[in-house]
N, C-alpha and C positions, 0 to 999 in steps of 0.2 A: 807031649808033656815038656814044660819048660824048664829045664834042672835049675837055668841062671834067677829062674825066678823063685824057685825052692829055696836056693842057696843063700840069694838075699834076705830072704826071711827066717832062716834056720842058723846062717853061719852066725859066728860071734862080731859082738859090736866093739869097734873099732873107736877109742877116741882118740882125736888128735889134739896134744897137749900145747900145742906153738904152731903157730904159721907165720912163716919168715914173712918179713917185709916185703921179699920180691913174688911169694905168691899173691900177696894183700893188692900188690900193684898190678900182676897179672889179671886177678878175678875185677879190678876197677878200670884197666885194659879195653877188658872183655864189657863194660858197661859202660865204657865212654866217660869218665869219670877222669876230668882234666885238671879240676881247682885243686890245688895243691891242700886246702885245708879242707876239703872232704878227703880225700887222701888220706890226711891224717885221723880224721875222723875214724874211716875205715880201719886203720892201725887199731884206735881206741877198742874199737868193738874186736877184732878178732885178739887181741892179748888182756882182756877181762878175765880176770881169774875166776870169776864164777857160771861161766857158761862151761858144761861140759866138751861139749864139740865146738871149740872157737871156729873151725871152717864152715859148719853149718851155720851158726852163730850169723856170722859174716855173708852169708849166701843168702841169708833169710831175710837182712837189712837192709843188702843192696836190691832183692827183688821189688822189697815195699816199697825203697828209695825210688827203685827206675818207675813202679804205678804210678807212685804221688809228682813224679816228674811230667807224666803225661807226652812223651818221647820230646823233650826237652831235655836239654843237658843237667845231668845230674847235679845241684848244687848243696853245697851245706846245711842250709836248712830241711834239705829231703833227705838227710842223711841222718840227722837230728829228727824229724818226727818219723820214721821208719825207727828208730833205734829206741824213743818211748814208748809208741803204740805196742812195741813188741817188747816192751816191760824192761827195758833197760835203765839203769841208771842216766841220770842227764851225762851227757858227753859231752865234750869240748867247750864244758862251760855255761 
């Protein structure tokens, strides 16, 4: 029996009201994510006031980002249609 897997589904949910700049750069880090204006981008999407979970939010952009990139380097515009498809407001313009 898996208690951690009990727990995840039973314990309370957790929302994360801010994520600092320097995790936004960590999780873009972590995705290879070097143009300074998806960068920004990234900023846009996890300080949205109306996503519950900005780090989720943000995790869920950068995934669609790194598909539509096709293991190319993440660029602006895969930041921008990862962020509509997934019903966001237009970002960065």
């Amino acid at each position: 029996f898996d208690m951690d897997a009990l727990a995840s589904r039973t314990g309370p949910v957790r929302y994360i009201k801010s994520v600092p700049a320097e995790d936004v750069g960590a999780f873009a880090d972590a995705y290879g994510v070097a143009e300074k204006e998806a960068r920004a981008l990234l900023e846009q999407v996890a300080a949205r006031p109306s996503a519950p979970n900005r780090l989720w939010a943000l995790t869920r952009v950068l995934r669609l980002a790194h598909a539509e990139a096709n293991g190319r380097q993440i660029r602006p515009t895969h930041v921008r249609e990862a962020a509509r498809a997934l019903g966001e407001k237009i970002i960065g313009g």
